[in-house]
C-alpha positions as CSV (number, residue, x, y, z in Angstrom):
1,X,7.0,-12.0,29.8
2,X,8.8,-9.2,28.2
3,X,8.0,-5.3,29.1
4,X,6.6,-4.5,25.7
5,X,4.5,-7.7,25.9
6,X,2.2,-6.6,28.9
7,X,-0.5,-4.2,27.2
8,X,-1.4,-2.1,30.8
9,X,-3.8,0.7,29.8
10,X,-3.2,3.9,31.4
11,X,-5.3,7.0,31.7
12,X,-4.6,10.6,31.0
13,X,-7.1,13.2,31.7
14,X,-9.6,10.5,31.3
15,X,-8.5,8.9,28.5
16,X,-7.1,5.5,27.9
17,X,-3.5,5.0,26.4
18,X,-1.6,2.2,26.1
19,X,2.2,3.2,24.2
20,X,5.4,1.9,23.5
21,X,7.5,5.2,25.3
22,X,10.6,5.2,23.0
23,X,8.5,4.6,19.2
24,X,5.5,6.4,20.6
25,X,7.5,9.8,21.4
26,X,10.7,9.7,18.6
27,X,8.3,8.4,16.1
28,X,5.6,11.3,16.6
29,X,9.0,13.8,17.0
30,X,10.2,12.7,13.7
31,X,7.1,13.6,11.9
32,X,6.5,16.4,13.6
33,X,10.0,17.5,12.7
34,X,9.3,17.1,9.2
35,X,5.8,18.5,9.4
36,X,7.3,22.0,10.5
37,X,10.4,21.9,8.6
38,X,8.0,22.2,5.5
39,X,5.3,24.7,6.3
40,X,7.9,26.9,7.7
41,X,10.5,26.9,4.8
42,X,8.6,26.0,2.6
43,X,10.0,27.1,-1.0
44,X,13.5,26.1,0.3
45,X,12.1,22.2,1.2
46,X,10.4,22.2,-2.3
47,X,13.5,22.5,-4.0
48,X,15.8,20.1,-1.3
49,X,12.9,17.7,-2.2
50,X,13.8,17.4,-5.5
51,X,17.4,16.8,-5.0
52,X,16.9,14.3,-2.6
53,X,14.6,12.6,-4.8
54,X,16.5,13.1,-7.5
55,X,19.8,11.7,-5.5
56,X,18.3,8.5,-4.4
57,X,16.4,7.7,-7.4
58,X,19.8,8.0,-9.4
59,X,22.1,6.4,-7.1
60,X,20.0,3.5,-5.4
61,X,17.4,3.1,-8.3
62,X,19.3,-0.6,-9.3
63,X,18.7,-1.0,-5.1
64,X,15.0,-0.9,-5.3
65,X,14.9,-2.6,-8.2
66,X,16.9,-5.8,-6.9
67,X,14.8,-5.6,-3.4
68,X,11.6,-5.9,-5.3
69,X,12.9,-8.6,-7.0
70,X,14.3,-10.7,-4.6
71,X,11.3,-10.4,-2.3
72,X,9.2,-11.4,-5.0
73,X,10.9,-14.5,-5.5
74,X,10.8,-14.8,-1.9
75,X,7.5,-15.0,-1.6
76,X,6.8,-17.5,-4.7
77,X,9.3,-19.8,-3.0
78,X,7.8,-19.7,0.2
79,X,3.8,-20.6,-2.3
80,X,5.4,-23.8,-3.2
81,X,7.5,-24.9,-0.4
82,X,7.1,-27.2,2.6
83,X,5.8,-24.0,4.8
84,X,3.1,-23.6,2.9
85,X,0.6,-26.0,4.6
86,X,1.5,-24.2,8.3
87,X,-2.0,-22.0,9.1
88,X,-1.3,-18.8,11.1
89,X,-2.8,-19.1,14.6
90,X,-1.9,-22.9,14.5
91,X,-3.7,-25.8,13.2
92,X,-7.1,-25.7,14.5
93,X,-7.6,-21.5,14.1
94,X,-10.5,-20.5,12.1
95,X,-10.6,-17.1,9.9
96,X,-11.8,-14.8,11.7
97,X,-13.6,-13.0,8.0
98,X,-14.9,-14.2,5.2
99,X,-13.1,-14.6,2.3
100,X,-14.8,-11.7,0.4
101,X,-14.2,-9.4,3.0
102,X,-10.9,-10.1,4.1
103,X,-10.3,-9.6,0.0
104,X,-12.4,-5.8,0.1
105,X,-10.2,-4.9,3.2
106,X,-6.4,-6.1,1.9
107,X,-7.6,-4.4,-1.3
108,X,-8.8,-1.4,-0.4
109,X,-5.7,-1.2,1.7
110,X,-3.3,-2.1,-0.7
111,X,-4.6,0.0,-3.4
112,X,-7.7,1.8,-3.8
113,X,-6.8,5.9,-4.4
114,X,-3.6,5.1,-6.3
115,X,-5.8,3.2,-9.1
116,X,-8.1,5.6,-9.5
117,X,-5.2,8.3,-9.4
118,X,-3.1,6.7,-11.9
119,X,-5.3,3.9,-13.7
120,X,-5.9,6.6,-16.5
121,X,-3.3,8.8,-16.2
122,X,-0.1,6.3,-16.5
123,X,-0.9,4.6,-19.2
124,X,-1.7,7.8,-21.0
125,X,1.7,9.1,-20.4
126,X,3.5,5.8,-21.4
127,X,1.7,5.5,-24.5
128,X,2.8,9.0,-25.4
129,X,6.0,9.0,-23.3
130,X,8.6,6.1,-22.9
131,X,12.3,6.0,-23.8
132,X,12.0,2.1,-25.5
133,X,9.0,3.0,-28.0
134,X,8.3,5.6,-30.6
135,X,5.3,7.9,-28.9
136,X,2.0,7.1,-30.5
137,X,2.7,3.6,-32.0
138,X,1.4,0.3,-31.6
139,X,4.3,-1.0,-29.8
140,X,4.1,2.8,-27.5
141,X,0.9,1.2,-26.6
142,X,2.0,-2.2,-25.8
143,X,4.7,-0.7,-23.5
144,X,2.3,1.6,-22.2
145,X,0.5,-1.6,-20.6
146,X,3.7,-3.3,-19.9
147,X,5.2,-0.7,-17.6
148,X,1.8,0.0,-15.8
149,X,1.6,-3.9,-15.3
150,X,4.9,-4.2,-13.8
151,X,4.5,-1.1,-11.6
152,X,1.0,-2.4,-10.0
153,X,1.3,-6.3,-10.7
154,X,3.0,-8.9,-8.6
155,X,5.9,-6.8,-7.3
156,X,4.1,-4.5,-5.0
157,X,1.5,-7.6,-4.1
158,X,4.9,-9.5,-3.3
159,X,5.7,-7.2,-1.1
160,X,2.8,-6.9,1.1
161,X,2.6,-10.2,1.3
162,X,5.7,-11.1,2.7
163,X,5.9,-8.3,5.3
164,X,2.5,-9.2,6.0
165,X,3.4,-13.0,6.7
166,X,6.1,-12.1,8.4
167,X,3.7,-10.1,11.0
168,X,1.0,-13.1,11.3
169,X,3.5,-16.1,11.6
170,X,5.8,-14.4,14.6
171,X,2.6,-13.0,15.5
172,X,0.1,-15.6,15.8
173,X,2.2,-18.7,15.8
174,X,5.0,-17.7,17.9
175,X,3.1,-15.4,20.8
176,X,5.3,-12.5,19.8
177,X,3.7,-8.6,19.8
178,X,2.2,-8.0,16.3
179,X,4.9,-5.3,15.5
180,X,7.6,-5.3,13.2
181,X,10.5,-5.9,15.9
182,X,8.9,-9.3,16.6
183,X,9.7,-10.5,13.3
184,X,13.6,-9.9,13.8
185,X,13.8,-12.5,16.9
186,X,15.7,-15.6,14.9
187,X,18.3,-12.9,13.9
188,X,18.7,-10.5,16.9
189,X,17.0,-12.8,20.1
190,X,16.3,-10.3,23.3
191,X,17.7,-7.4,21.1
192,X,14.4,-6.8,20.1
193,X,13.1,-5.9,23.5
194,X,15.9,-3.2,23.4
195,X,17.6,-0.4,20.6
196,X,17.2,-2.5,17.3
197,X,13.7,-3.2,17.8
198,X,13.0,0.0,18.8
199,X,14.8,1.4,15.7
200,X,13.0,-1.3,13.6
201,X,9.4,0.5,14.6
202,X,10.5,3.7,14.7
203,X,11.6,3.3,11.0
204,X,8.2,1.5,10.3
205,X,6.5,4.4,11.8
206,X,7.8,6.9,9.9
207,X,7.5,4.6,6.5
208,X,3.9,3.6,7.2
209,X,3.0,7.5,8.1
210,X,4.3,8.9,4.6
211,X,3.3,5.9,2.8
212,X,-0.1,6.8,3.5
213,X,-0.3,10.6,3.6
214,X,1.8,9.9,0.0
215,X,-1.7,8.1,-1.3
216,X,-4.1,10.4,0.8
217,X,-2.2,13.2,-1.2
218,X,-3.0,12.4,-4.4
219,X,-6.2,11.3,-3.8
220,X,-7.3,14.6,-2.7
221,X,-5.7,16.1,-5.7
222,X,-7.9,13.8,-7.6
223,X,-11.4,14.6,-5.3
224,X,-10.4,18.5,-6.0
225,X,-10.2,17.9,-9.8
226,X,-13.3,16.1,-10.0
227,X,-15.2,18.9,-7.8
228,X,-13.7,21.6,-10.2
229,X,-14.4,19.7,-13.1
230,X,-18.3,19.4,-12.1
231,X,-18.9,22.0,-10.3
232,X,-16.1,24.7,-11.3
233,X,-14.6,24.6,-7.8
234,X,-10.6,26.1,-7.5
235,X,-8.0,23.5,-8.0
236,X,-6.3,25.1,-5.4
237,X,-3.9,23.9,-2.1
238,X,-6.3,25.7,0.0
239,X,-9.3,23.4,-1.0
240,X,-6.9,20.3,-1.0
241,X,-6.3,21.0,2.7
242,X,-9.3,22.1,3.9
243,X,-11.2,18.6,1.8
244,X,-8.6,16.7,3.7
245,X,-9.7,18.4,7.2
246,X,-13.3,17.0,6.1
247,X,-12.4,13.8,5.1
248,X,-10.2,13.0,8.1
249,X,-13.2,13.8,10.1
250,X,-15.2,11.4,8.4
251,X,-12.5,8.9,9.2
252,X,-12.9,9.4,12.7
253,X,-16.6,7.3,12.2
254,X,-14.8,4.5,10.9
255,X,-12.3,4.9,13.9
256,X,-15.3,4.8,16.6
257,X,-16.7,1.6,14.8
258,X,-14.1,-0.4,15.0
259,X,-12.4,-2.8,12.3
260,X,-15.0,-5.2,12.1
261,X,-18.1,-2.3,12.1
262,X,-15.9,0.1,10.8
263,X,-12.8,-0.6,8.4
264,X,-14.5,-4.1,6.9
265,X,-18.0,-2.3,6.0
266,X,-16.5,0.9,4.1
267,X,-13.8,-1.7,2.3
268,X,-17.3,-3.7,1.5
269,X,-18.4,-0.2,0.5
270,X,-15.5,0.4,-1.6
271,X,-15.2,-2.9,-3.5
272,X,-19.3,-2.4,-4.9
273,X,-18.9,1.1,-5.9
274,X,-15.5,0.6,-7.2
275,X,-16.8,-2.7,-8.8
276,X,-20.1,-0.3,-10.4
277,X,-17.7,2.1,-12.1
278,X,-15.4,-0.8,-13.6
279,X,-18.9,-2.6,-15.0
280,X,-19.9,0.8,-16.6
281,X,-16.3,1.3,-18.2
282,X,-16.1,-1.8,-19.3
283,X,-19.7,-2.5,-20.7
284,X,-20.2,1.1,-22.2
285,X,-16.9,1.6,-23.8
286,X,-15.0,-0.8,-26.2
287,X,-15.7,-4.0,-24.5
288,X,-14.0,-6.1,-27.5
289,X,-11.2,-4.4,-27.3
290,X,-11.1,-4.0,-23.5
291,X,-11.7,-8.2,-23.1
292,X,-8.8,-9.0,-26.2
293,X,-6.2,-5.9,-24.4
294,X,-6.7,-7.8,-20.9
295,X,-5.2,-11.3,-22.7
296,X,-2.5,-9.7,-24.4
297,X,-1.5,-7.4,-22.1
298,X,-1.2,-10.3,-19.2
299,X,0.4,-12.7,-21.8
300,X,3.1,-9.6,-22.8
301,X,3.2,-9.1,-19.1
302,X,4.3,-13.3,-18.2
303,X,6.7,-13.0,-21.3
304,X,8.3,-9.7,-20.6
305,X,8.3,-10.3,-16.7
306,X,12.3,-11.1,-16.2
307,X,13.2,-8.2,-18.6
308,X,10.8,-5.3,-17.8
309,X,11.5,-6.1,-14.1
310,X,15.0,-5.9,-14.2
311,X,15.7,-3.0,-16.7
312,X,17.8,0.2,-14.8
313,X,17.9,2.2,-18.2
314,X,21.9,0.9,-18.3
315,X,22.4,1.4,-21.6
316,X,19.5,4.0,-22.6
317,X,21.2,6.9,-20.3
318,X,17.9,8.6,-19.3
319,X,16.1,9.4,-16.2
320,X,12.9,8.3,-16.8
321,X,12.5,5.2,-14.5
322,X,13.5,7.5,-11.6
323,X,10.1,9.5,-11.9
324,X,8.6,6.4,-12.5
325,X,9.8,2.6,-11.8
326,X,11.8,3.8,-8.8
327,X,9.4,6.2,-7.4
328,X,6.7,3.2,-7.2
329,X,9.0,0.7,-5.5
330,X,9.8,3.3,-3.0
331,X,6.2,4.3,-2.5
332,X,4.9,0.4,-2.0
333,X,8.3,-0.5,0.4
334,X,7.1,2.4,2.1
335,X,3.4,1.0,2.0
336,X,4.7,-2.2,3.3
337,X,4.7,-1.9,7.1
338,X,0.8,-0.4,6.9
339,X,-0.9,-2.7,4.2
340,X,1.7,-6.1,5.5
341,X,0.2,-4.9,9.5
342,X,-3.1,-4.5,8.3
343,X,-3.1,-8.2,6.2
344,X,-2.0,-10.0,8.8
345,X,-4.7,-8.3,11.3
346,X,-7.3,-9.8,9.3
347,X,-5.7,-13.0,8.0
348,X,-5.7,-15.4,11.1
349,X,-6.5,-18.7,10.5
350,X,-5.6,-18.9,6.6
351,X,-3.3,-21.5,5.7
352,X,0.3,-19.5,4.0
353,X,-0.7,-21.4,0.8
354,X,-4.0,-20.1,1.2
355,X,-2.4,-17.0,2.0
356,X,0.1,-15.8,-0.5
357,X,-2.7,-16.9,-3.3
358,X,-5.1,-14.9,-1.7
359,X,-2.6,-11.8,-1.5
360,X,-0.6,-12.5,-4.6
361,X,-2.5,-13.5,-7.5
362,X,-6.7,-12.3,-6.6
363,X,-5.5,-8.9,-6.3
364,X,-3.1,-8.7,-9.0
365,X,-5.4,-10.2,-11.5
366,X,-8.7,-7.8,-10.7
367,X,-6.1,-4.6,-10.9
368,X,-4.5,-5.9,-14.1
369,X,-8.5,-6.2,-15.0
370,X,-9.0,-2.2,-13.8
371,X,-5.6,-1.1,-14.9
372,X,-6.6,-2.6,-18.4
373,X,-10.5,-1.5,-18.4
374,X,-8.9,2.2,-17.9
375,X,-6.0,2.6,-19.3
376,X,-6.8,0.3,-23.2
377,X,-9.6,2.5,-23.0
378,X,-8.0,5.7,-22.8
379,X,-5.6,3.7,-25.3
380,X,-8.7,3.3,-27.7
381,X,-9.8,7.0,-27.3
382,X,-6.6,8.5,-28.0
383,X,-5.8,6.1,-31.3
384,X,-8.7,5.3,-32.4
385,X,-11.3,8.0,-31.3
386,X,-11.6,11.7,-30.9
387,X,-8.3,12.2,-29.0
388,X,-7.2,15.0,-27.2
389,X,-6.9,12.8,-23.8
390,X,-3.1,12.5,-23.5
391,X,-2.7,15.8,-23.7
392,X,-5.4,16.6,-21.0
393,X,-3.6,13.8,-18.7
394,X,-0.1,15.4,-19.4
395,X,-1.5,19.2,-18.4
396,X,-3.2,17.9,-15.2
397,X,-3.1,14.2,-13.8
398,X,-5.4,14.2,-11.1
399,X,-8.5,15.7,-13.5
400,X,-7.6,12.6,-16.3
401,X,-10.1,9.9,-14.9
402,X,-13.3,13.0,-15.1
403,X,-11.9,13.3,-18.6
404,X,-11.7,10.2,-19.3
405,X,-15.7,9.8,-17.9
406,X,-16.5,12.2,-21.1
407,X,-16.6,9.8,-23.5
408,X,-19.0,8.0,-21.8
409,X,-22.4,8.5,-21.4
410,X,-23.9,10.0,-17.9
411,X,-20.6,11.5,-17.3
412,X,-21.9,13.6,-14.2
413,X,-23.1,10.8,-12.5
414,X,-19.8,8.4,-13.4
415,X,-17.9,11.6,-12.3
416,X,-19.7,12.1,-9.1
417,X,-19.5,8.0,-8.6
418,X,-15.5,8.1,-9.2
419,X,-15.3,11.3,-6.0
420,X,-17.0,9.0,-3.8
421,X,-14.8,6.1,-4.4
422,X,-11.9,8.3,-3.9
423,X,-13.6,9.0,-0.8
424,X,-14.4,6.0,0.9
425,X,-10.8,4.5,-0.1
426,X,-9.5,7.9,1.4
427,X,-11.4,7.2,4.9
428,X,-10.1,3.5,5.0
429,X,-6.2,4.3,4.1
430,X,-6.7,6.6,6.7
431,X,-8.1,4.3,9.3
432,X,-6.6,1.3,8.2
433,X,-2.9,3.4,8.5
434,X,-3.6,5.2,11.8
435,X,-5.0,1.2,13.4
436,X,-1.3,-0.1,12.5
437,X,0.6,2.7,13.5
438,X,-1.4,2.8,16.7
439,X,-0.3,-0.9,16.9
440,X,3.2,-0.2,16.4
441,X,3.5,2.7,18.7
442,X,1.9,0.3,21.1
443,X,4.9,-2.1,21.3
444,X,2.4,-4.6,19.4
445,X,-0.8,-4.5,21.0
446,X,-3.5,-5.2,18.2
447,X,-6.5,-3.5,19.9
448,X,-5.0,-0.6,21.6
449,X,-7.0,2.6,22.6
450,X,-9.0,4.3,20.3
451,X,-8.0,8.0,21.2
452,X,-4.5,6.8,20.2
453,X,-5.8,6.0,16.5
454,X,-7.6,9.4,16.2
455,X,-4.5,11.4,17.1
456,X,-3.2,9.1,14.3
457,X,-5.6,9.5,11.9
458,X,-5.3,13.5,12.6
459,X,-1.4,13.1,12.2
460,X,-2.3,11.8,8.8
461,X,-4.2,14.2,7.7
462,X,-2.1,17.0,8.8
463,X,1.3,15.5,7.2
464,X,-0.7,14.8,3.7
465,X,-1.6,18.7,4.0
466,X,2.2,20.0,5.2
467,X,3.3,17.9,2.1
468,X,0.7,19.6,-0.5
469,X,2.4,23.2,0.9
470,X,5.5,22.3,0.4
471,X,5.6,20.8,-2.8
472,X,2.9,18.9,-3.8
473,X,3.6,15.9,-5.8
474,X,7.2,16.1,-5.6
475,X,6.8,16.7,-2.0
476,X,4.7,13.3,-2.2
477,X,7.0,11.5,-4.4
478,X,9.9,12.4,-2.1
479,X,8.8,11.1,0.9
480,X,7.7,7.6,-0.1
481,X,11.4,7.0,-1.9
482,X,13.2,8.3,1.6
483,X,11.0,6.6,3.9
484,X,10.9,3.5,1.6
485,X,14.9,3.4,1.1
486,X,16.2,2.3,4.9
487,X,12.8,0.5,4.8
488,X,13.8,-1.9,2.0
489,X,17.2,-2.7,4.1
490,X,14.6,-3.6,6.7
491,X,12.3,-5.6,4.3
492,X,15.3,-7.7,2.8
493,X,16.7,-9.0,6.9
494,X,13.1,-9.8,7.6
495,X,13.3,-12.6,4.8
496,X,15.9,-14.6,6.2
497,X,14.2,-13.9,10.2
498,X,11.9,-15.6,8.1
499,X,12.8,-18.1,6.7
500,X,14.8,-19.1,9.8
501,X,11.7,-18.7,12.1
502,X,9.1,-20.9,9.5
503,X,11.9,-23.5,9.3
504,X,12.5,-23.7,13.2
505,X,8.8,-24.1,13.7
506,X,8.3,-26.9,11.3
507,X,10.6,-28.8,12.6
508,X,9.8,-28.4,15.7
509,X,6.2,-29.3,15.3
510,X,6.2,-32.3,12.5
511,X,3.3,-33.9,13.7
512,X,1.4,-30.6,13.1
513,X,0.7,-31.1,9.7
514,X,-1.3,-34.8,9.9
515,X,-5.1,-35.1,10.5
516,X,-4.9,-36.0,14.0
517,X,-3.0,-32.9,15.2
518,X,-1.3,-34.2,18.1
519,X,1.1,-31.9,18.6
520,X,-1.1,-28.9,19.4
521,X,0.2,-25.2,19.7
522,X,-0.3,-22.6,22.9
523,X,-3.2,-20.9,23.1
524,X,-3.4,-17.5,21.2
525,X,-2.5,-14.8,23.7
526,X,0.2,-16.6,26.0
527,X,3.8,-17.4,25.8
528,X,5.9,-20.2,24.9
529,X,6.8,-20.1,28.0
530,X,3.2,-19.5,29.9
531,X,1.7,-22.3,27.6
């Protein structure tokens, strides 16, 4: 048994730990680094963010553009090949959730503040704002839906899933830790155990820390707009930090309870209130519209797929995909380690057929329904109705959905509704990050201590503020592109580990796949060797 397969706890001052020494320490260095290197020079960091986003989005845009691309395919391949019928945890392991709420907690993971954030807001500044389309036309409008399709469709859903399957084969099938490293054994053997894997975690560390202080960022931008638009309180840094101080503390509930008392009831939580608001929307404002929008705009998405998803502005010589296209990519690579860990936490026992339609399709199709509900809407008021509404989005994003709310009626109440899904999907990105970080600076243990995951959780919530000083959303933007950028090096090795690993184990195990099972796997827990 390897060293960073034995999950000793330890105690310190009388609390438990159990760490990986090496990811534990230059992980939480790193980030502290950063975290200090922003509040102190600040002004100086805000403008060496922008040219470092600025650099990479112009320079490896056509990178994270052919990443997202190939993983995609990846992952489709994978849906109809001979894999597909493995189950991860071997044949006879049962999920350990329900289907609904293993769907609330990959969706409320993989998502949540970033829709509410930007379900209005992009499509506003598409329709008035793209380089292919004259601003304000019917076909503005059609793009509008096209580009916010592609940035929230099947790309970032392609990308969570592989990482994600990556993490439950190696870790349930083949009895390696549930960390990143393990999923580089078919490529680098007992390396693992040593610098590269160390590297490899460290990296996902860092990527899964900013990924999610990126999202808890703009989601308390968003809570502070709605609280100043009902109740007139400053949109100010000072409140952003000090409502991310309360809301990390409310995290640390969901922290005590545990994922199954904890993480799986506020994702529950989540998916009804977030499930209320879409109802209202959709049912108060222009329904026909709304229901005939959601057809076309997933037909124009199917049609337009190869072309909108491999477009790098060649020919148009502007920048706008860099704020845009490129950011996104960045910010869900950077996602990946966090939402892939947490996926294949709760996915045990699914079949990877069962799997990758689960991940895939159900969650692209609701947020093409939200994304569509929201932005056609906005669409509808701005074209056909009083107006005013792109402008409002282009002067502050983070107030948009509240304005949006307006035009509806009991827009106090549907205001006060959106806070507290920002809220809840705030307190399980938080808890949901700091369980797989905890598990990564673990060395792959998937119920390490709980003070660990609080001193996570905190770490969150205190890089999500240093990044508000420093820049706000550049600040934000910046560190999901630099943190997703090695990340997506990472991303693309880990398919052929892969594809390597599912083929090895297929055909050593033919006789897993008929009725009678008589090849049976090791028990969960022990090695191949052990076994």
């Amino acid at each position: 048994m390897h060293d960073d397969k034995k999950h000793e706890v330890k105690y310190f001052l009388g609390l438990p730990y159990d760490i990986h020494p090496w990811v534990f320490f230059i992980g939480a260095g790193l980030i502290l680094f950063f975290v200090v290197l922003t509040i102190v020079f600040g002004p100086v960091v805000d403008n060496l963010f922008g040219n470092i986003q600025a650099g990479i989005a112009n320079y490896s845009g056509w990178f994270f553009v052919l990443v997202m691309n190939v993983v995609l395919i990846f992952a489709l391949v994978l849906l109809f090949s001979r894999f597909a019928k493995i189950r991860l945890g071997g044949p006879d392991a049962k999920p350990e959730f329900n289907t609904i709420a293993w769907f609330a907690m990959l969706f409320s993971a993989g998502m949540g503040i970033g829709l509410l954030f930007y379900g209005v807001a992009e499509p506003m500044f598409h329709y008035v704002a793209n380089p292919v389309a004259k601003p304000g036309s019917v076909e503005a409008a059609r793009k509008a839906m096209d580009f916010t399709f592609l940035h929230w469709g099947l790309h970032p859903w392609g990308i969570y899933a592989v990482v994600g399957l990556a993490l439950a084969f190696f870790g349930f099938n083949k009895n390696q830790p549930l960390s990143i490293r393990a999923v580089f054994y078919p490529l680098l053997g007992e390396k693992i155990h040593g610098f590269w894997g160390n590297l490899i975690d460290i990296l996902a560390t860092v990527a899964t820390l900013f990924g999610v202080a990126t999202s808890l960022g703009l989601g308390v931008q968003q809570v502070n707009a709605g609280l100043a638009h009902l109740f007139g309180i400053e949109q100010s840094v000072t409140v952003q930090v000090l409502l991310i101080t309360g809301i990390t503390a409310l995290a640390t509930w969901s922290v005590v309870r545990g994922l199954d008392g904890g993480i799986r009831r506020v994702s529950e939580i989540n998916i009804y209130l977030a499930l209320g608001l879409l109802l209202f929307v959709i049912i108060l404002g222009p329904t026909l519209f709304i229901m005939n929008g959601l057809v076309e705009n997933i037909g124009y998405y199917v049609q337009n797929l190869p072309q909108l998803a491999t477009w790098n502005e060649t020919y148009e010589a502007t920048d706008w995909q860099n704020g845009w296209t490129v950011f996104y990519w960045g910010w869900w690579i950077a996602w990946s380690p966090f939402v892939g860990m947490f996926i294949a936490r709760v996915s045990y026992g699914r079949t990877i057929r069962e799997y990758l339609l689960g991940v895939l399709f159900i969650p692209t199709l609701v947020t093409f329904l939200w994304l569509t509900a929201f932005g056609d809407s906005a669409i509808y008021i701005e074209m056909f109705g009083a107006g005013g509404l792109a402008k409002a989005v282009q002067d502050n994003v983070p107030v948009s959905l509240f304005i949006f709310l307006e035009s509806f009626p009991l827009s106090e109440v549907t205001s006060m509704l959106g806070i507290i899904v920002v809220i809840s999907f705030f307190v399980t990105s938080s808890d949901s990050g700091s369980m797989v970080i905890d598990i990564i600076t673990a060395g792959g243990n998937p119920d390490p201590p709980r003070p660990q995951r609080l001193f996570w959780a905190i770490t969150e919530g205190l890089v999500a503020a240093a990044l508000l000083l420093g820049g706000g959303l550049v600040a934000l933007q910046t560190a999901a592109i630099t943190t997703g950028l090695p990340f997506a090096v990472v991303i693309l090795v880990m398919c052929i580990a892969m594809y390597r690993g599912l083929a090895k184990y297929y055909d050593e195990n033919p006789k897993i796949w008929t009725e009678d099972h008589e090849v049976q796997l090791p028990e969960r827990g022990k090695t191949d060797d052990e076994a």
